[in-house]
N, CA, C and O atoms as a GROMACS GRO file, in nm:
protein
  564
    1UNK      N    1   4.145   6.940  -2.487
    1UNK     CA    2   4.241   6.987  -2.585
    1UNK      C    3   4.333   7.090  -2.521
    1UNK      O    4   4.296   7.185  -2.451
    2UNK      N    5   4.446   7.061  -2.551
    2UNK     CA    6   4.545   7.174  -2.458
    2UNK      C    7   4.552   7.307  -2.545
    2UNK      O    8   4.519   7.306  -2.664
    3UNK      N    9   4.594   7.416  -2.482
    3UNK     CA   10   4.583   7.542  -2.575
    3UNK      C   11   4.700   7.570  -2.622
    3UNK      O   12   4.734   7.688  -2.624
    4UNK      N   13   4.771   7.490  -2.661
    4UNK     CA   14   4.913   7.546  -2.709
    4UNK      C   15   4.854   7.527  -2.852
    4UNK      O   16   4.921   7.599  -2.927
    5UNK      N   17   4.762   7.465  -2.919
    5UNK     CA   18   4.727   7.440  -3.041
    5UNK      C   19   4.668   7.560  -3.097
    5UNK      O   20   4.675   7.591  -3.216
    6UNK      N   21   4.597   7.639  -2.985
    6UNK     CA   22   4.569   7.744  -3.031
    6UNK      C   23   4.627   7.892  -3.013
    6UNK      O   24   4.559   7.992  -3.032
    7UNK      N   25   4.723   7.892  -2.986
    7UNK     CA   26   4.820   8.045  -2.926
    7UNK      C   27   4.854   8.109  -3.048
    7UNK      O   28   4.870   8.050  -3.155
    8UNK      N   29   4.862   8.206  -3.032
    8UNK     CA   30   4.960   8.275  -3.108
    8UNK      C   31   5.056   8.332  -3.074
    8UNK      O   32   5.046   8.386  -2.964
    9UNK      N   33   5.123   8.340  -3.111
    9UNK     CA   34   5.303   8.316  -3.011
    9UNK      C   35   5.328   8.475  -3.067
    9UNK      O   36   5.298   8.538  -3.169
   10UNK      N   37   5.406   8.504  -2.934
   10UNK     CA   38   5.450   8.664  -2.852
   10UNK      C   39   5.486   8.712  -3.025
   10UNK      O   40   5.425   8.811  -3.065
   11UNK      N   41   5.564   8.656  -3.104
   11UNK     CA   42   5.642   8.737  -3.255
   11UNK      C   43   5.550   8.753  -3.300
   11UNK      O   44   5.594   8.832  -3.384
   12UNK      N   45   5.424   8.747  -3.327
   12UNK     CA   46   5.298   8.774  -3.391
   12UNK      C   47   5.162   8.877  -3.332
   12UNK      O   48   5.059   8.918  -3.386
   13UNK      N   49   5.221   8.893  -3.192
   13UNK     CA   50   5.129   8.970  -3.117
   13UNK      C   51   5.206   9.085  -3.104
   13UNK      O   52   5.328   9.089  -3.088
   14UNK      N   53   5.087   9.225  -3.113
   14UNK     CA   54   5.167   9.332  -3.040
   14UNK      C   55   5.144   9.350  -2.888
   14UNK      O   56   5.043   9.338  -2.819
   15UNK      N   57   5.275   9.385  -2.858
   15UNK     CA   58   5.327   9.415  -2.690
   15UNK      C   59   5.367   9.572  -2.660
   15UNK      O   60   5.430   9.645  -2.736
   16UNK      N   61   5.333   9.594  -2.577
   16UNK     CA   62   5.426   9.689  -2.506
   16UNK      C   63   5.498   9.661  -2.402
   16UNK      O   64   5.464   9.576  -2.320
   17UNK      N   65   5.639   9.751  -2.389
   17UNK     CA   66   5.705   9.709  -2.288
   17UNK      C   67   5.655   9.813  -2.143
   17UNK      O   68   5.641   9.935  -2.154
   18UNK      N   69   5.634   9.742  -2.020
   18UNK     CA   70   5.640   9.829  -1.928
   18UNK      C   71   5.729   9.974  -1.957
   18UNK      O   72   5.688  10.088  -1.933
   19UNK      N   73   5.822   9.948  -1.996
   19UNK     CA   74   5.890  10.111  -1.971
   19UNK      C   75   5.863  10.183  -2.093
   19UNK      O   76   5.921  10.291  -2.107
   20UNK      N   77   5.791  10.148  -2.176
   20UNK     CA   78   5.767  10.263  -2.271
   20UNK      C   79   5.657  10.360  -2.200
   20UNK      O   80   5.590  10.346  -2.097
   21UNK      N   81   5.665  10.484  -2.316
   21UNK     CA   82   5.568  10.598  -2.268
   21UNK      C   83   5.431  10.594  -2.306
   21UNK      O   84   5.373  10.498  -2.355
   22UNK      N   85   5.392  10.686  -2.283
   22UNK     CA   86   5.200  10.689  -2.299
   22UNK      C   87   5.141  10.688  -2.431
   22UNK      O   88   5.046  10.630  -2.483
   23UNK      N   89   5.296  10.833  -2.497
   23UNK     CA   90   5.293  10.842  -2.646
   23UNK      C   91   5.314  10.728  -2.686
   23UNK      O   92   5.204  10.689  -2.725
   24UNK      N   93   5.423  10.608  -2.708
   24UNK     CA   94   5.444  10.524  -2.770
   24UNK      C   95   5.339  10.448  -2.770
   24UNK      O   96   5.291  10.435  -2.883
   25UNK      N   97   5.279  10.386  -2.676
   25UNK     CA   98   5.162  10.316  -2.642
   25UNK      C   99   5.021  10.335  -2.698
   25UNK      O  100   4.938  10.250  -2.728
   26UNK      N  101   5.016  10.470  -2.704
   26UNK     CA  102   4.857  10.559  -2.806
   26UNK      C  103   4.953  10.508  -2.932
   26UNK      O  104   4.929  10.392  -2.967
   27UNK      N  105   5.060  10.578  -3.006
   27UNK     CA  106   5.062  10.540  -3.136
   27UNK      C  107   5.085  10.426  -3.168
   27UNK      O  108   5.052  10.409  -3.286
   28UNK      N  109   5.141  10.308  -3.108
   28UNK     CA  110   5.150  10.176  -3.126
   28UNK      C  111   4.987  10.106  -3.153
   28UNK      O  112   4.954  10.037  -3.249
   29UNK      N  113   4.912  10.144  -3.053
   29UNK     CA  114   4.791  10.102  -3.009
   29UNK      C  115   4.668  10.140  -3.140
   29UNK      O  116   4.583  10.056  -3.170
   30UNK      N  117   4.676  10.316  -3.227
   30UNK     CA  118   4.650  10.328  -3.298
   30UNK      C  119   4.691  10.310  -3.428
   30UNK      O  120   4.615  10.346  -3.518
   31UNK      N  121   4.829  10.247  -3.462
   31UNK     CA  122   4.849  10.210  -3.594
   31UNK      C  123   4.812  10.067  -3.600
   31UNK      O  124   4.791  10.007  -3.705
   32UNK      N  125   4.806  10.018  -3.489
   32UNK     CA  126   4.753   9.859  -3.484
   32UNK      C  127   4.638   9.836  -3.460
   32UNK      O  128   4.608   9.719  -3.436
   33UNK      N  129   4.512   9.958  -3.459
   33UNK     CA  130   4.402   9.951  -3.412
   33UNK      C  131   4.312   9.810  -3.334
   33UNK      O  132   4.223   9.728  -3.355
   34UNK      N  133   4.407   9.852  -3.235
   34UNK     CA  134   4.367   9.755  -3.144
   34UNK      C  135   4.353   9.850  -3.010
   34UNK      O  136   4.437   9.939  -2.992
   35UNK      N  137   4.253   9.832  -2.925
   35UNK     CA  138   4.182   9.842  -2.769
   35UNK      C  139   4.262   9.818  -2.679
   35UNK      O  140   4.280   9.894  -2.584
   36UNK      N  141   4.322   9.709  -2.697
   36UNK     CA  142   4.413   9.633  -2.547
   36UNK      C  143   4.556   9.555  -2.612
   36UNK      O  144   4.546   9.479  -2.709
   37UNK      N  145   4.651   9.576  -2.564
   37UNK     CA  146   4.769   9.465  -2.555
   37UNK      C  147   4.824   9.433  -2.463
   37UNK      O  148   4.836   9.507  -2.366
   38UNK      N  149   4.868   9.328  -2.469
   38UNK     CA  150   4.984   9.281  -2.339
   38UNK      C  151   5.090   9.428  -2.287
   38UNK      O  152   5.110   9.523  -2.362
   39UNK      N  153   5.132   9.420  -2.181
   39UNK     CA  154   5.231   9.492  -2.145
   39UNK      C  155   5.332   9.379  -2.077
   39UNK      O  156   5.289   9.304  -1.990
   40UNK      N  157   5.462   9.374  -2.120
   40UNK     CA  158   5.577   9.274  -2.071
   40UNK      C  159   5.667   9.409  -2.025
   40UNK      O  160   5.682   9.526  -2.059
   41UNK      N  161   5.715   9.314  -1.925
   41UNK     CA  162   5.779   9.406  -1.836
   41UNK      C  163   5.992   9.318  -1.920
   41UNK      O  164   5.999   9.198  -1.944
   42UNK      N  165   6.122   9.416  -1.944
   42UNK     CA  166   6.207   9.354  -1.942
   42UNK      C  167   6.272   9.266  -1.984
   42UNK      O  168   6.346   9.253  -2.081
   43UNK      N  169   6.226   9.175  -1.866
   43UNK     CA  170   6.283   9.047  -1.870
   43UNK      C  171   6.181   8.950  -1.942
   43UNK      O  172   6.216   8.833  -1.956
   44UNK      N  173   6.035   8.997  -1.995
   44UNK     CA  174   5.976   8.954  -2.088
   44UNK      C  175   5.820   8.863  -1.979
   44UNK      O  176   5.733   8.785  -2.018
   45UNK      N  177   5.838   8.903  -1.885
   45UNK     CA  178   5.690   8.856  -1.775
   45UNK      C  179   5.546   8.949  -1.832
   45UNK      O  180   5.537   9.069  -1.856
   46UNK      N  181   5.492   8.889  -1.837
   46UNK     CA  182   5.333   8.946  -1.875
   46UNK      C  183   5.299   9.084  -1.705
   46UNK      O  184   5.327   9.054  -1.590
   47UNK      N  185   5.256   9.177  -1.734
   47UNK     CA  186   5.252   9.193  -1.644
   47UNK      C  187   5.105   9.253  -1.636
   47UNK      O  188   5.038   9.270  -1.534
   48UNK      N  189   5.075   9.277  -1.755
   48UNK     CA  190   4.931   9.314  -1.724
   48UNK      C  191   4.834   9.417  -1.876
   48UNK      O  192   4.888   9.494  -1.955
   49UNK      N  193   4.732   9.392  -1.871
   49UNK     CA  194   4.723   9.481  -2.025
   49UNK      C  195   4.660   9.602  -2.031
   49UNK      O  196   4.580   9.646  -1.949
   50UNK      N  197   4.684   9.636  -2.094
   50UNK     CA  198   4.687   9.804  -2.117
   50UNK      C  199   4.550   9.845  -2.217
   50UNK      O  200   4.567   9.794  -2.328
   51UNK      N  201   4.446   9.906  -2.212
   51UNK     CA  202   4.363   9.895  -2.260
   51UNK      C  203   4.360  10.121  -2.292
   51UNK      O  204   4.416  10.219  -2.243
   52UNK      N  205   4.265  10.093  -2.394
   52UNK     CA  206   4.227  10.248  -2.445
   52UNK      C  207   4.181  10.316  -2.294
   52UNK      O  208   4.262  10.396  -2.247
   53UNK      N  209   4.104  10.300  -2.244
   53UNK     CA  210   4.044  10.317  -2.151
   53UNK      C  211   4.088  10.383  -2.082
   53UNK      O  212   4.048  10.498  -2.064
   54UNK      N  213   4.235  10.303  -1.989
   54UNK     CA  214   4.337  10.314  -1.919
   54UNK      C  215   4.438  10.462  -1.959
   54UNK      O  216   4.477  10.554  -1.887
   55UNK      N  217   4.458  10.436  -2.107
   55UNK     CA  218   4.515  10.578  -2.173
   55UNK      C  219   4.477  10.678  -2.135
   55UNK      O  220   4.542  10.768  -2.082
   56UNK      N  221   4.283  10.671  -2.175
   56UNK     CA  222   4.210  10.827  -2.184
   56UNK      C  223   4.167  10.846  -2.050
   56UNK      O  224   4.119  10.959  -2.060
   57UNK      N  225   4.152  10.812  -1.925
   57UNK     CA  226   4.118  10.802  -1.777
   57UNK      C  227   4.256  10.861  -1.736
   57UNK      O  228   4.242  10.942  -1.644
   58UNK      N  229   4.410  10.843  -1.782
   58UNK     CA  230   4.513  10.897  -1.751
   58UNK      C  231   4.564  11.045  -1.855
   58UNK      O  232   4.678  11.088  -1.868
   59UNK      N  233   4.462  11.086  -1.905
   59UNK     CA  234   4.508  11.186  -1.996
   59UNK      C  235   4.368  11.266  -1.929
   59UNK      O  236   4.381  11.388  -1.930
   60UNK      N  237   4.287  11.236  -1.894
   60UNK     CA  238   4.171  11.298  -1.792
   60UNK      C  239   4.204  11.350  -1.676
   60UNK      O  240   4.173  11.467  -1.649
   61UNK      N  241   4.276  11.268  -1.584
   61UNK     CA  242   4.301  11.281  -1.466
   61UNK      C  243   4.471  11.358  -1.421
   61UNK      O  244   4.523  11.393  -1.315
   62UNK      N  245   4.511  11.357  -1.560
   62UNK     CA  246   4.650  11.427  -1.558
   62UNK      C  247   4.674  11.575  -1.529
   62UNK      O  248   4.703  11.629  -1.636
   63UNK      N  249   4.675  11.667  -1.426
   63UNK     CA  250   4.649  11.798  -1.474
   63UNK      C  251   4.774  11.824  -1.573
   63UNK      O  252   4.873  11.752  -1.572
   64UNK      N  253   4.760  11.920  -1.647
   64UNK     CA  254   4.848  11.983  -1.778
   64UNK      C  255   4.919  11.818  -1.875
   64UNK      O  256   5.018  11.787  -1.940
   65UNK      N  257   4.836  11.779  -1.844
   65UNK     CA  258   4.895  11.667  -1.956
   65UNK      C  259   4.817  11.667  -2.074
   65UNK      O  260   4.695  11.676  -2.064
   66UNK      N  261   4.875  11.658  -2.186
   66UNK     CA  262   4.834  11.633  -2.322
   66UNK      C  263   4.909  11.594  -2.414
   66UNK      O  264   5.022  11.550  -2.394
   67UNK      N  265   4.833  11.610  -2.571
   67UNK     CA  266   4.937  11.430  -2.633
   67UNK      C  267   5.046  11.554  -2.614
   67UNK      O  268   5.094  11.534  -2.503
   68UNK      N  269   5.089  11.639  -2.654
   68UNK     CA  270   5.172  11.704  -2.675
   68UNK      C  271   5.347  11.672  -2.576
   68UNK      O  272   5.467  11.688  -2.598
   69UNK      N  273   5.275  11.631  -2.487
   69UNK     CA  274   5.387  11.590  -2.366
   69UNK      C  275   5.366  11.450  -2.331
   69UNK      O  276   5.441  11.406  -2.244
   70UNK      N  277   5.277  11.369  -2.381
   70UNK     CA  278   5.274  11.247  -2.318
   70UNK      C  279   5.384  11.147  -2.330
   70UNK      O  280   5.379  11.044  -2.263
   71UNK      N  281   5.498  11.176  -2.425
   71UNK     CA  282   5.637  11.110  -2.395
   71UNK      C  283   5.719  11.135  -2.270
   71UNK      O  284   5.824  11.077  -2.243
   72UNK      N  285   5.637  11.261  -2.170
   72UNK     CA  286   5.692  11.246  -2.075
   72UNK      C  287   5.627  11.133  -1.929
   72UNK      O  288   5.668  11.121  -1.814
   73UNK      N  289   5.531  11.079  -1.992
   73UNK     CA  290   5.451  10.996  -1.857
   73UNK      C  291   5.496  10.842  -1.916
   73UNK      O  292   5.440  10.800  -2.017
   74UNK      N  293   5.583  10.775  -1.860
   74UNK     CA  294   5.601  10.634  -1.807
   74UNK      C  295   5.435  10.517  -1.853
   74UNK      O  296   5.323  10.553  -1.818
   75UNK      N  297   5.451  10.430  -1.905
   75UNK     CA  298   5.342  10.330  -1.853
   75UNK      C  299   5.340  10.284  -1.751
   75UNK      O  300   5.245  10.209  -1.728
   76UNK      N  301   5.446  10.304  -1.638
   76UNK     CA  302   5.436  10.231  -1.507
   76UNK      C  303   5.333  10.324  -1.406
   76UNK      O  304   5.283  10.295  -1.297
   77UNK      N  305   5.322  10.452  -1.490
   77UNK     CA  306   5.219  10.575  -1.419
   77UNK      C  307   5.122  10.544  -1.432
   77UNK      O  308   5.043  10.589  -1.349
   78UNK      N  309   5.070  10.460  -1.531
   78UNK     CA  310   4.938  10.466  -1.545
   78UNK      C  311   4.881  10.332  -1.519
   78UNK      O  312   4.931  10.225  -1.556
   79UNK      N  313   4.722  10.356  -1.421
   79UNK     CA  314   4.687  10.249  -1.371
   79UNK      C  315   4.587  10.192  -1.439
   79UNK      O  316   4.506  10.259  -1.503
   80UNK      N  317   4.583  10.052  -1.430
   80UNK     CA  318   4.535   9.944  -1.489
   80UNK      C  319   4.388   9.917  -1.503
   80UNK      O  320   4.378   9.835  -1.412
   81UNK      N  321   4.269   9.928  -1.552
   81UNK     CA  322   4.148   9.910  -1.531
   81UNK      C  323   4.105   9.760  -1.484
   81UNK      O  324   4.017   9.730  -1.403
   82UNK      N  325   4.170   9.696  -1.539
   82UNK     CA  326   4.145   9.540  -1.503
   82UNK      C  327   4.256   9.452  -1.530
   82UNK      O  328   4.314   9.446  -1.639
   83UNK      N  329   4.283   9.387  -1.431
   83UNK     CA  330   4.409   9.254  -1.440
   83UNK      C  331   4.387   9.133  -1.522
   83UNK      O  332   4.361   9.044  -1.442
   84UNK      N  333   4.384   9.094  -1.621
   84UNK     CA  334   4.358   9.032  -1.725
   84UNK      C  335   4.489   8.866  -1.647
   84UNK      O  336   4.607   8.839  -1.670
   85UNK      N  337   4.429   8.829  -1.595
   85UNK     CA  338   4.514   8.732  -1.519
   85UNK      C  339   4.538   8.622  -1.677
   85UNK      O  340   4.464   8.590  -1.770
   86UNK      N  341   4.710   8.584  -1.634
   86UNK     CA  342   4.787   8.516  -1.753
   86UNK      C  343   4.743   8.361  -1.722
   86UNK      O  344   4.744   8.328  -1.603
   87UNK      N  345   4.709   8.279  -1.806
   87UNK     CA  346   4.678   8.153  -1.773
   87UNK      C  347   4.910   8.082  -1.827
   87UNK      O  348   5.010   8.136  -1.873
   88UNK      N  349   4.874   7.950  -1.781
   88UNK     CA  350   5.002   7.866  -1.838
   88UNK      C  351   4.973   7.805  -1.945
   88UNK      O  352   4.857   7.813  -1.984
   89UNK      N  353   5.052   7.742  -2.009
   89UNK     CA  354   5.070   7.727  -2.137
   89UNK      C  355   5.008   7.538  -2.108
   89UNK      O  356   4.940   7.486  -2.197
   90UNK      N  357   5.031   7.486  -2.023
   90UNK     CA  358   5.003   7.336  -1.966
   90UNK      C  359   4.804   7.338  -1.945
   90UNK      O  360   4.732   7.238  -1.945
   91UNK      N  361   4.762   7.473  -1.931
   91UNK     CA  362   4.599   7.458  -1.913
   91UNK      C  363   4.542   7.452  -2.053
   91UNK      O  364   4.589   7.497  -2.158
   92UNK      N  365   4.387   7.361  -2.021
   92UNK     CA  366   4.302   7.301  -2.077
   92UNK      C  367   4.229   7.423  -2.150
   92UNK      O  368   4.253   7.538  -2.113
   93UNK      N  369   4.132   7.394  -2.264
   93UNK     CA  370   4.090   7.504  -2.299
   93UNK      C  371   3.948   7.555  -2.217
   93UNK      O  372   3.895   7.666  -2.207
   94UNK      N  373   3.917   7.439  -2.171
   94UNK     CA  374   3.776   7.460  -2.019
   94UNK      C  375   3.823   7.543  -1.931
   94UNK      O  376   3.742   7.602  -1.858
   95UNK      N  377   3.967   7.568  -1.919
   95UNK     CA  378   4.029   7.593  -1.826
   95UNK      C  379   4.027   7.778  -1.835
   95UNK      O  380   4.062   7.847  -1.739
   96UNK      N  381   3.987   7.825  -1.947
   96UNK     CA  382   3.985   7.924  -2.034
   96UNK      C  383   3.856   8.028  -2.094
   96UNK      O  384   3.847   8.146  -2.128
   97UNK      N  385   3.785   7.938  -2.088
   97UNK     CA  386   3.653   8.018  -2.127
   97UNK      C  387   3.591   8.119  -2.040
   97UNK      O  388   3.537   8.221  -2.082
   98UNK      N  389   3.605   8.078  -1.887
   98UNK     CA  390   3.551   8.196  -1.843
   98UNK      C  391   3.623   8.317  -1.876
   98UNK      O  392   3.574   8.412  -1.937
   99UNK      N  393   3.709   8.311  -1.844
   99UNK     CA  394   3.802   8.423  -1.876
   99UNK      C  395   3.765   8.511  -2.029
   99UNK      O  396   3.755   8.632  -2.049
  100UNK      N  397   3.751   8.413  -2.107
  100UNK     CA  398   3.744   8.469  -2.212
  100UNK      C  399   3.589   8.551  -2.236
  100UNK      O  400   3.569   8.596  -2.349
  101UNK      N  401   3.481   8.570  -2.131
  101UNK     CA  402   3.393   8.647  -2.183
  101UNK      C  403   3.444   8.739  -2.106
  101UNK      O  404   3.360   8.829  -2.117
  102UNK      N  405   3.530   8.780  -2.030
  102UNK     CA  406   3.537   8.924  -1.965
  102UNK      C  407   3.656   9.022  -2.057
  102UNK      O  408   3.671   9.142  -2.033
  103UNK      N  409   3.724   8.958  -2.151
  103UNK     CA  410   3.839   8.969  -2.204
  103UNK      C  411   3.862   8.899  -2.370
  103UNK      O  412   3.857   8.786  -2.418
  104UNK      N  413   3.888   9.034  -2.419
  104UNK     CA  414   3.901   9.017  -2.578
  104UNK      C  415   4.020   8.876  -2.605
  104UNK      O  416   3.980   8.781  -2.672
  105UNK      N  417   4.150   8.874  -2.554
  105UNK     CA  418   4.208   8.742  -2.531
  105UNK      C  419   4.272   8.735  -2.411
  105UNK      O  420   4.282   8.813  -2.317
  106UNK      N  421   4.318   8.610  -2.438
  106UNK     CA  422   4.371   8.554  -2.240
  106UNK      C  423   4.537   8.528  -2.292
  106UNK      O  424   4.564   8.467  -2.396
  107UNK      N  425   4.629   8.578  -2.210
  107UNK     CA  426   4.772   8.593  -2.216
  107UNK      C  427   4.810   8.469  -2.167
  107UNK      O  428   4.788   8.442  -2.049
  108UNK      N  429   4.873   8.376  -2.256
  108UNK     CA  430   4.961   8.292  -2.188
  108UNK      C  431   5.139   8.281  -2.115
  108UNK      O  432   5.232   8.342  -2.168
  109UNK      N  433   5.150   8.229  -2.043
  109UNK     CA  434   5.294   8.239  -1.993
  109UNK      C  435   5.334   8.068  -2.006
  109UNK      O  436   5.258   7.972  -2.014
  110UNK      N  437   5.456   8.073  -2.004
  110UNK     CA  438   5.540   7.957  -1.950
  110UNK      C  439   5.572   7.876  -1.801
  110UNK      O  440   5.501   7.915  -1.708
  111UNK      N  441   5.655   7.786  -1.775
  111UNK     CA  442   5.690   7.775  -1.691
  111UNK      C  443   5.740   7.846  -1.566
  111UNK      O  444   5.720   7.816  -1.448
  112UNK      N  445   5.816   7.957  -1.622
  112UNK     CA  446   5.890   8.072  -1.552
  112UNK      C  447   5.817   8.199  -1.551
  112UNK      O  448   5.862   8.308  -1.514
  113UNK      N  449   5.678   8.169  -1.605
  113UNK     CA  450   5.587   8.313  -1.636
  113UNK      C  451   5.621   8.436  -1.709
  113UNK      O  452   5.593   8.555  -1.696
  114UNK      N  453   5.725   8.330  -1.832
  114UNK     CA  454   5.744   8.443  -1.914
  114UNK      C  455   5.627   8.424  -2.023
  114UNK      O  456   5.580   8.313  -2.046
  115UNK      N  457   5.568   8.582  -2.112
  115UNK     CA  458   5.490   8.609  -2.189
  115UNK      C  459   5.527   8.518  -2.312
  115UNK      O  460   5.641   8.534  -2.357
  116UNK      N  461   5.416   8.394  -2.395
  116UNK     CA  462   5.453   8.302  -2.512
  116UNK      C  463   5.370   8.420  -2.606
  116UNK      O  464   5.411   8.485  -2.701
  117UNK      N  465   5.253   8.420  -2.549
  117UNK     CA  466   5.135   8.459  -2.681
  117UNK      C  467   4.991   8.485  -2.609
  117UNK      O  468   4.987   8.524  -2.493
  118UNK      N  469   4.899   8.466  -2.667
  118UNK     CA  470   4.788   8.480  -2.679
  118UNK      C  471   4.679   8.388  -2.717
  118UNK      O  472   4.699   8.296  -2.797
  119UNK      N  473   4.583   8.406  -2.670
  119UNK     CA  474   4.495   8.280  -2.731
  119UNK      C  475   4.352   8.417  -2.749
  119UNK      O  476   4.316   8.479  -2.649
  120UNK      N  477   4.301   8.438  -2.862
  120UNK     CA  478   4.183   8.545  -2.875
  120UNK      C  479   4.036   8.452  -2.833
  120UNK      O  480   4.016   8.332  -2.811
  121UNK      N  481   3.971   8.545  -2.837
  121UNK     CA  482   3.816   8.510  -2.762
  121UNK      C  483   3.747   8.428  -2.915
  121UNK      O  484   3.662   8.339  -2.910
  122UNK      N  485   3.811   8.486  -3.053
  122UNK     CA  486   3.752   8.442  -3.143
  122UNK      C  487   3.790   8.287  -3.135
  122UNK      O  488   3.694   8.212  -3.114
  123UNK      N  489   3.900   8.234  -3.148
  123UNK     CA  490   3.976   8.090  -3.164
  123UNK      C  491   3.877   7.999  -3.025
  123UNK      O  492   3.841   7.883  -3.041
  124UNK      N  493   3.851   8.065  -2.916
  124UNK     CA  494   3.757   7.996  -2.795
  124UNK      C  495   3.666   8.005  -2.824
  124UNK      O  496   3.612   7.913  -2.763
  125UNK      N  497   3.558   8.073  -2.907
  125UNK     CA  498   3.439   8.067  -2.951
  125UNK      C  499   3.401   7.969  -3.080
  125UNK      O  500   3.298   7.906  -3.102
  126UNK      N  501   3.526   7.983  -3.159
  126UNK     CA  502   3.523   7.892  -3.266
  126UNK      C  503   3.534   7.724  -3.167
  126UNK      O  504   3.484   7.617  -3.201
  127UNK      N  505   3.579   7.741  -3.100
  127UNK     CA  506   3.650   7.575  -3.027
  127UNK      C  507   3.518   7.553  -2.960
  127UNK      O  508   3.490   7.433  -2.972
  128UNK      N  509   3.425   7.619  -2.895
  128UNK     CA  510   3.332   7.599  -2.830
  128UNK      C  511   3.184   7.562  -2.920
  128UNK      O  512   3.098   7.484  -2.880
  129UNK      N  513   3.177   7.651  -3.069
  129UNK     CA  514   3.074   7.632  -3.178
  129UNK      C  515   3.099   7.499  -3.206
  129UNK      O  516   3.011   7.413  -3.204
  130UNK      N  517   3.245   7.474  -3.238
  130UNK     CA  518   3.262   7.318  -3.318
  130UNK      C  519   3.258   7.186  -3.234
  130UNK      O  520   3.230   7.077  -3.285
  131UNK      N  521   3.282   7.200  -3.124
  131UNK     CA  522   3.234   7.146  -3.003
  131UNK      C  523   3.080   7.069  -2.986
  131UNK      O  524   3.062   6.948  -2.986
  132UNK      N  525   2.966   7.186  -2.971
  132UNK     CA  526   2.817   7.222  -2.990
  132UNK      C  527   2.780   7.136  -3.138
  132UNK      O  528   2.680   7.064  -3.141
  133UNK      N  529   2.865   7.149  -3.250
  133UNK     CA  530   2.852   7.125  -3.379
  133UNK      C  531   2.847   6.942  -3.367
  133UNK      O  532   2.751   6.873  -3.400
  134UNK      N  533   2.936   6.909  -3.330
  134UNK     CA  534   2.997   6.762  -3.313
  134UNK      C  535   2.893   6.725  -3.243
  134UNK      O  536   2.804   6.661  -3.300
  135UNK      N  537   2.882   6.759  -3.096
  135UNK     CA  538   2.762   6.703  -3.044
  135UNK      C  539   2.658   6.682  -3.130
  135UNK      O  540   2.630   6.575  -3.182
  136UNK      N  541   2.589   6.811  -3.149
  136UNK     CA  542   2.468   6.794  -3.188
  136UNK      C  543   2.474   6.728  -3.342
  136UNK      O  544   2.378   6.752  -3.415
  137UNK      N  545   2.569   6.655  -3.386
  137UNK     CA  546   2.565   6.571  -3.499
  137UNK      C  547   2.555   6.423  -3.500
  137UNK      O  548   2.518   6.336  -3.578
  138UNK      N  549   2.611   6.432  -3.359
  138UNK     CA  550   2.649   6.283  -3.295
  138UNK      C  551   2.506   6.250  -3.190
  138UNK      O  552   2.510   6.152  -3.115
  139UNK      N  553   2.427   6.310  -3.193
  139UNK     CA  554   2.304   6.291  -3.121
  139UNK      C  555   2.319   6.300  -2.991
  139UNK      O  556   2.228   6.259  -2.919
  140UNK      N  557   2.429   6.352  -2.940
  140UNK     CA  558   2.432   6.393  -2.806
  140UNK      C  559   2.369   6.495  -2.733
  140UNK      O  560   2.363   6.490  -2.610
  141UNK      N  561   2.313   6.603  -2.810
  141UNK     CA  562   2.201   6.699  -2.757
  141UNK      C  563   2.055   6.656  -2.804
  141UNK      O  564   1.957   6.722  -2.770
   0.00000   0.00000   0.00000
């Protein structure tokens, strides 16, 4: 089954852009209470995701930084805990699962490796139960 059936396309996901700040990124991140989002750089390329983690490890390691000033630190300052590598929009959903236990969802790109959407760990777990389900109805396990 190809995964375009299951994406959720970039207008429905929250992003950050590479050039926003640390502040924007904490309050984006906490009114959407979400852990991790894409970061697109521009011209709209996935470039890598940005996780809580990543925030509070750069607000640790900052001397004199706090929220108070964190509109002055760049997201391009702050480094990445893990590369959440972008699959294409043409791969299989087998093609996908590993990925998906190290990572809440897996970022898809296009042809040109621009950012479409998302595919979450829940929609691969559901695809993998109903999978298991079918079999084991059809007497294949």
């Amino acid at each position: 089954m190809n995964i375009a059936f299951f994406l959720i396309p970039k207008r429905d996901v929250v992003c950050i852009q590479y050039h926003a700040t640390l502040r924007q990124a904490l309050e984006r991140m906490e009114y959407h209470r979400y852990t991790a989002v894409p970061l697109i750089d521009e011209k709209g390329k996935y470039i890598g995701t940005l996780t809580e983690g990543d925030l509070l490890w750069k607000l640790k390691h900052t001397p004199m930084l706090s929220f108070e000033n964190t509109h002055k630190i760049k997201l391009e300052e702050v480094p990445l805990s893990r590369h959440n590598e972008a699959i294409h929009i043409n791969a299989e959903m087998e093609d996908i699962i590993m990925r998906a236990m190290e990572q809440n969802f897996v970022p898809v790109v296009d042809d040109d490796d621009i950012f479409i959407g998302i595919i979450r760990r829940r929609e691969i777990i559901e695809y993998c139960a109903n999978q298991l389900f079918y079999k084991s109805t059809n007497g294949a396990i």
